[in-house]
C-alpha positions as CSV (number, residue, x, y, z in Angstrom):
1,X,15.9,13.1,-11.3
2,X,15.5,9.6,-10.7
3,X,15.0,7.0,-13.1
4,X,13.6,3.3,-12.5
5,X,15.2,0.6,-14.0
6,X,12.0,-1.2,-16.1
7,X,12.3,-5.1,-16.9
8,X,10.0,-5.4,-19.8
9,X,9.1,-9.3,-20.5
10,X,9.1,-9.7,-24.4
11,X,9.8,-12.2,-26.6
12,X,13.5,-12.6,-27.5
13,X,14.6,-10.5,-24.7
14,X,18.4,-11.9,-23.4
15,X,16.8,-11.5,-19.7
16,X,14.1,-13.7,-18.7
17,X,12.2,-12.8,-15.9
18,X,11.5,-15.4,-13.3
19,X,7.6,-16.2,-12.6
20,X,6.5,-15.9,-9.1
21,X,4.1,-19.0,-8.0
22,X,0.4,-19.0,-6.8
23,X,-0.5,-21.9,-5.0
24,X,-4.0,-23.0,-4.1
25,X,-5.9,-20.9,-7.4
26,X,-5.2,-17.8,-9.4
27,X,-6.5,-14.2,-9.3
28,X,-8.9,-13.0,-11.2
29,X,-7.0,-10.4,-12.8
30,X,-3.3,-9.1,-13.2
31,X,-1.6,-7.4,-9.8
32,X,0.7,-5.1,-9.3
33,X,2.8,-5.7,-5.9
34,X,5.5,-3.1,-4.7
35,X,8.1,-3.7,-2.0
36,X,12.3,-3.8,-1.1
37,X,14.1,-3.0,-4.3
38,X,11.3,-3.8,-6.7
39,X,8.1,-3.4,-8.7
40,X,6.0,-5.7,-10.7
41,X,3.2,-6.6,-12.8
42,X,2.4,-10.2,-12.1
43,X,-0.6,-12.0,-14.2
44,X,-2.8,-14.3,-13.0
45,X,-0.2,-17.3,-14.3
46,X,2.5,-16.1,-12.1
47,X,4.8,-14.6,-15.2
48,X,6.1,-11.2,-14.3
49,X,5.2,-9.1,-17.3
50,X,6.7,-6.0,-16.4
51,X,9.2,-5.3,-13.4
52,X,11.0,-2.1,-12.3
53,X,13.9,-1.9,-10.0
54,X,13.3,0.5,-7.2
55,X,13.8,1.6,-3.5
56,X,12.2,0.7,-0.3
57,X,9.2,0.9,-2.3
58,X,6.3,1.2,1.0
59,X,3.6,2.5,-1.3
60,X,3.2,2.6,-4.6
61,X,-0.2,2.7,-7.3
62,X,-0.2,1.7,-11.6
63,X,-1.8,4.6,-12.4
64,X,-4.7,4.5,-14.9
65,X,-2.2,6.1,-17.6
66,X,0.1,3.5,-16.8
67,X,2.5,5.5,-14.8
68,X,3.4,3.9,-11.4
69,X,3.1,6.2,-8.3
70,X,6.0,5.6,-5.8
71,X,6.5,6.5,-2.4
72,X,10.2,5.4,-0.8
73,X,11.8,8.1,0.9
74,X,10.0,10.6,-1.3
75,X,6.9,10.6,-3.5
76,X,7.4,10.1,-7.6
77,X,6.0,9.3,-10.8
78,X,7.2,7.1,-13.3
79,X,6.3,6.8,-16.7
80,X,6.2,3.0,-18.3
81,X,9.8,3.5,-19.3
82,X,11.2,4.5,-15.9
83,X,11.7,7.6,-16.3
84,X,10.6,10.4,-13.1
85,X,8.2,13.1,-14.8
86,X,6.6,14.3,-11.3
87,X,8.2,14.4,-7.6
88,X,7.6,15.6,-4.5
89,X,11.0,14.9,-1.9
90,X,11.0,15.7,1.8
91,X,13.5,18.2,3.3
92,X,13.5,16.7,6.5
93,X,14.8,12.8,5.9
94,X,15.0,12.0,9.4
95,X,13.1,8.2,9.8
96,X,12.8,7.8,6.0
97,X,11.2,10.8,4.6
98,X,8.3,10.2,2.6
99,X,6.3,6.5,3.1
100,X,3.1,7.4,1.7
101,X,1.0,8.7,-1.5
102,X,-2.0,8.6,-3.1
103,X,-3.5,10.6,-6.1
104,X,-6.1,12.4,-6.6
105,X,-9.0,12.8,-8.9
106,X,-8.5,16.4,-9.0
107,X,-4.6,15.7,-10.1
108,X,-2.8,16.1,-6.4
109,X,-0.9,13.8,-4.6
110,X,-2.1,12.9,-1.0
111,X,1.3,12.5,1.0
112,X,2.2,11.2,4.5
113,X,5.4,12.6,4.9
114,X,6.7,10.1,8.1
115,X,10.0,12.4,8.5
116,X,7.5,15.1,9.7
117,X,4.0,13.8,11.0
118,X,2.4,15.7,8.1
119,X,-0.1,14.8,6.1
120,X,-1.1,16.9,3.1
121,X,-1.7,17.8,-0.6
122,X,0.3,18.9,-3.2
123,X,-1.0,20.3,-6.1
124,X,0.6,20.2,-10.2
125,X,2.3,23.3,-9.1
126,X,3.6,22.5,-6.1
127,X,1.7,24.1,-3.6
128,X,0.7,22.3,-0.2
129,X,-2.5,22.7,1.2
130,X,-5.3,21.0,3.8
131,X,-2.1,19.9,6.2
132,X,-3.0,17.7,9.0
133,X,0.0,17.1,11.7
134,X,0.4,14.3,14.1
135,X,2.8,13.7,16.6
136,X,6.2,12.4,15.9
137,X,7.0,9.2,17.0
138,X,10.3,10.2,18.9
139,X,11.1,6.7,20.6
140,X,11.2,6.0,17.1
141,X,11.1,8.7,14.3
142,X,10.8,5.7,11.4
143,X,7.4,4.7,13.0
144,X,5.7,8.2,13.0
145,X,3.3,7.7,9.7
146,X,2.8,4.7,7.6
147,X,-0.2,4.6,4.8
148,X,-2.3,7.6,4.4
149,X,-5.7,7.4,2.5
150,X,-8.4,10.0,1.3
151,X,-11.7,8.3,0.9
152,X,-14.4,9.3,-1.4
153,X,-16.2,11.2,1.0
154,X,-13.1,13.4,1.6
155,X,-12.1,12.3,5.0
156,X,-8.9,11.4,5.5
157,X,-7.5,7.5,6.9
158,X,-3.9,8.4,8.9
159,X,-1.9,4.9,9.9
160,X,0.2,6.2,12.9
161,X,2.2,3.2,12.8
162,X,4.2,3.3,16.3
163,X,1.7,5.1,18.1
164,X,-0.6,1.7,17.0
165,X,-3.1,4.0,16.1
166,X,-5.2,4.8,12.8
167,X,-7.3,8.1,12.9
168,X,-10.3,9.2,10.3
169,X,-10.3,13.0,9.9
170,X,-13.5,14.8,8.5
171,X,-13.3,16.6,5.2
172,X,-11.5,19.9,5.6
173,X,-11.7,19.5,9.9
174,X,-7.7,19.1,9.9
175,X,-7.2,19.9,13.7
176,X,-8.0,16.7,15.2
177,X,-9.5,12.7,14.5
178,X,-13.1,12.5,14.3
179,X,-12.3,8.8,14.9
180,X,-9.7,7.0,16.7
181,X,-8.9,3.4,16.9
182,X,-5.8,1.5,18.3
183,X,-5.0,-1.9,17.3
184,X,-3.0,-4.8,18.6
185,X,0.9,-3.8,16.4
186,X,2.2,-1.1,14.2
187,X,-0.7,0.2,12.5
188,X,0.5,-0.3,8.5
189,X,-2.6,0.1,6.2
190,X,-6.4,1.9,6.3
191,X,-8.9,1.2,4.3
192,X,-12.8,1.7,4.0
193,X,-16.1,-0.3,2.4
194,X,-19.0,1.6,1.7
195,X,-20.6,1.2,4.5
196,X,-17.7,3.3,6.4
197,X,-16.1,0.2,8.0
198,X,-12.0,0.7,8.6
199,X,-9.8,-2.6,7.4
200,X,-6.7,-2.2,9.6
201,X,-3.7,-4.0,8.9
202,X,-0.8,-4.2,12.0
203,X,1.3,-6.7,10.8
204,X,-0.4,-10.1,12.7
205,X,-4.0,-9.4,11.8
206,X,-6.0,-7.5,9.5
207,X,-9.4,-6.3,11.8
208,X,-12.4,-5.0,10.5
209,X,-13.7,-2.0,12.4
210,X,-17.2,-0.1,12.7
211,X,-17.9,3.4,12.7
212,X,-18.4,3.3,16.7
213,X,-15.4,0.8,17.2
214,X,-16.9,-2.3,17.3
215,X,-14.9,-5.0,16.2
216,X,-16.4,-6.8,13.6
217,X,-14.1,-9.5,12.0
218,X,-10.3,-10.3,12.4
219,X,-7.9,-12.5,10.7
220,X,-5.0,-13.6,12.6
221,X,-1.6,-14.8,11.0
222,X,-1.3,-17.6,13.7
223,X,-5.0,-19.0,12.5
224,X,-4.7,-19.3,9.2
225,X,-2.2,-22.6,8.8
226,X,0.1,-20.7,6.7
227,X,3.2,-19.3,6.8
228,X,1.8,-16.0,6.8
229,X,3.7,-13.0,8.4
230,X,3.8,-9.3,8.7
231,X,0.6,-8.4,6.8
232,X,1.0,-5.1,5.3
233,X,-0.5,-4.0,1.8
234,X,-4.4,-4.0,1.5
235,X,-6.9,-4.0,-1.5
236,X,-10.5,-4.5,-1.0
237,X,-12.0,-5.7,-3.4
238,X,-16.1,-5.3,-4.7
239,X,-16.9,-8.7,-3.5
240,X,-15.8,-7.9,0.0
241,X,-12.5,-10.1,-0.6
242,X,-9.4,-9.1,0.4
243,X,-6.0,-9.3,-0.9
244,X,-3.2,-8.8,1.7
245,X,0.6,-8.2,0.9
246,X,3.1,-8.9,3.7
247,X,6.6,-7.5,4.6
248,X,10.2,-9.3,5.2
249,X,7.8,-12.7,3.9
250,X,11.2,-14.8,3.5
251,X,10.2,-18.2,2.6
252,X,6.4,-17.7,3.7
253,X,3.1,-16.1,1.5
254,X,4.0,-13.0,-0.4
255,X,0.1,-12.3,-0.5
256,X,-2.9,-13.7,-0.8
257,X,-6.3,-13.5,-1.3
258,X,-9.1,-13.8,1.8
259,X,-12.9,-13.9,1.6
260,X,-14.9,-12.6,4.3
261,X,-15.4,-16.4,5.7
262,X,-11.3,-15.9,6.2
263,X,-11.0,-19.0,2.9
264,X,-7.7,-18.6,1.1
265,X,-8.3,-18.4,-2.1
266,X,-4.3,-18.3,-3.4
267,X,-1.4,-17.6,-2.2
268,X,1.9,-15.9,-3.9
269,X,5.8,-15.7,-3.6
270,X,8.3,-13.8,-6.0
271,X,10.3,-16.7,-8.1
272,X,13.4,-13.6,-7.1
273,X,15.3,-14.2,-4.1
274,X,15.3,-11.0,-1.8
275,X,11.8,-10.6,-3.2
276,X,10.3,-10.7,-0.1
277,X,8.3,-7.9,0.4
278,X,5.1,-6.7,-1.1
279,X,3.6,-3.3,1.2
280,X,1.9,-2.3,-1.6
281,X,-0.9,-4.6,-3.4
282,X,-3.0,-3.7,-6.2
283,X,-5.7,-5.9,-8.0
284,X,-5.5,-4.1,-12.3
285,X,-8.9,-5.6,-12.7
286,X,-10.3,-2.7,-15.0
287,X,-13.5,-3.5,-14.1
288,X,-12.8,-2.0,-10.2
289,X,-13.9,1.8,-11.5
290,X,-11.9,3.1,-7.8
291,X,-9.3,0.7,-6.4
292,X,-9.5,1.4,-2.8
293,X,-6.8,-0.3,-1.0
């Protein structure tokens, strides 16, 4: 069983952990940012206050108990310590295995196994149920699946990353897309608002898409002045703002935060070198009863 490597920063502790930097303003609340080789709590003052050493980390929640959900390779939970108490590993590792998970309110995990172009449940026990299968990428087996998302209507957000194409599948219709929409790069991230609008990140923009496919706001890398690149992780939050994590950053944004009249609000980077990454973004505000991201 694996075991993370937890950073804890306390008082007294021989190892200090380096604080990241926001520039521009803070965030409102604490985050939690996943990505190459590591996981972290950041607080809004940029110290790291608790940091795990992990995998290629593309997904990856702080669960309400304070376990951290991982997906990088295979699905896992963590406890605050480190240590694995749940996992779910792919037979089939061909193009990275496992690259998605989500859990759910009933106590399954939501999987996008990439390795396979399944997406499914897996119950406590182990069993796996409501399976929807896409086709592999074979040009490129590593692109078949990125982020997978149930909503709370039970439909079902599918990122086919190479293909460039997310589909929405209707609760317990697992046969094929009741809504298809291809976008401009490698479709990373899915999410919804309540009014059933799709938030697409594909690595150059973030769009905002309608329920009949009109195109209702973008935000382009190249637009916003920045050194902004490879926009991955997404988290809505209840004010319609958006905070965006991006992949293989180097010495541009980490993440940042975006309003809905595209204003920056703050930007971050790790204070780690080879920190560059953040797929996975999460805002621990506890007021935000369902963090839909």
């Amino acid at each position: 069983m694996k075991t993370l490597v937890s950073i804890v920063a306390t008082t007294g502790l021989a190892m200090t952990l380096m604080a990241g930097t926001f520039s521009k303003g803070t965030p409102s609340a604490s985050l939690f940012l996943a990505g190459n080789n590591y996981l972290a709590k950041i607080a809004p003052d940029g110290t790291q206050v608790h940091r795990w050493r992990g995998g290629n980390n593309n997904d990856a929640w702080m669960l309400p108990n304070g376990h951290i959900l991982i997906a990088d390779g295979r699905a896992w939970e963590a406890d605050e310590k480190g240590n694995c108490v749940w996992e779910y590993r792919s037979v089939d590792q061909t193009g990275g295995g496992c690259y998605s998970a989500q859990r759910l309110p009933d106590g399954s995990t939501l999987i996008g196994e990439n390795s396979t172009g399944r997406i499914f449940e897996v119950t406590p026990t182990g069993e796996q149920r409501n399976i929807i299968q896409v086709p592999l990428n074979h040009g490129n087996r590593h692109q078949t699946l990125r982020m997978v998302r149930r909503l709370a209507d039970g439909s079902t957000l599918v990122c086919r990353s190479g293909a460039n194409i997310v589909e929405r599948y209707a609760p317990g219709v697992y046969d094929r897309p009741v809504w298809t929409q291809k976008v401009p790069g490698l479709a990373f991230a899915a999410i919804a608002d309540d009014q059933g609008n799709i938030y697409i990140s594909s690595l150059n923009q973030v769009q905002k898409w309608s329920p009949n496919n009109q195109l209702l706001w973008e935000l382009k890398a190249s637009e916003t002045g920045l050194p902004i690149r490879n926009m991955t992780g997404l988290h809505l939050l209840p004010n319609g703002n958006l905070i965006v994590g991006c992949y293989g950053y180097g010495n541009g944004v980490g993440a940042f935060e975006v309003t809905p009249a595209k204003e920056i609000l703050w930007t971050y980077r790790s204070g780690e070198p080879c920190n560059d990454s953040h797929m996975a973004v999460q805002c621990l505000d506890e007021s935000i009863q369902t963090p839909i991201r």
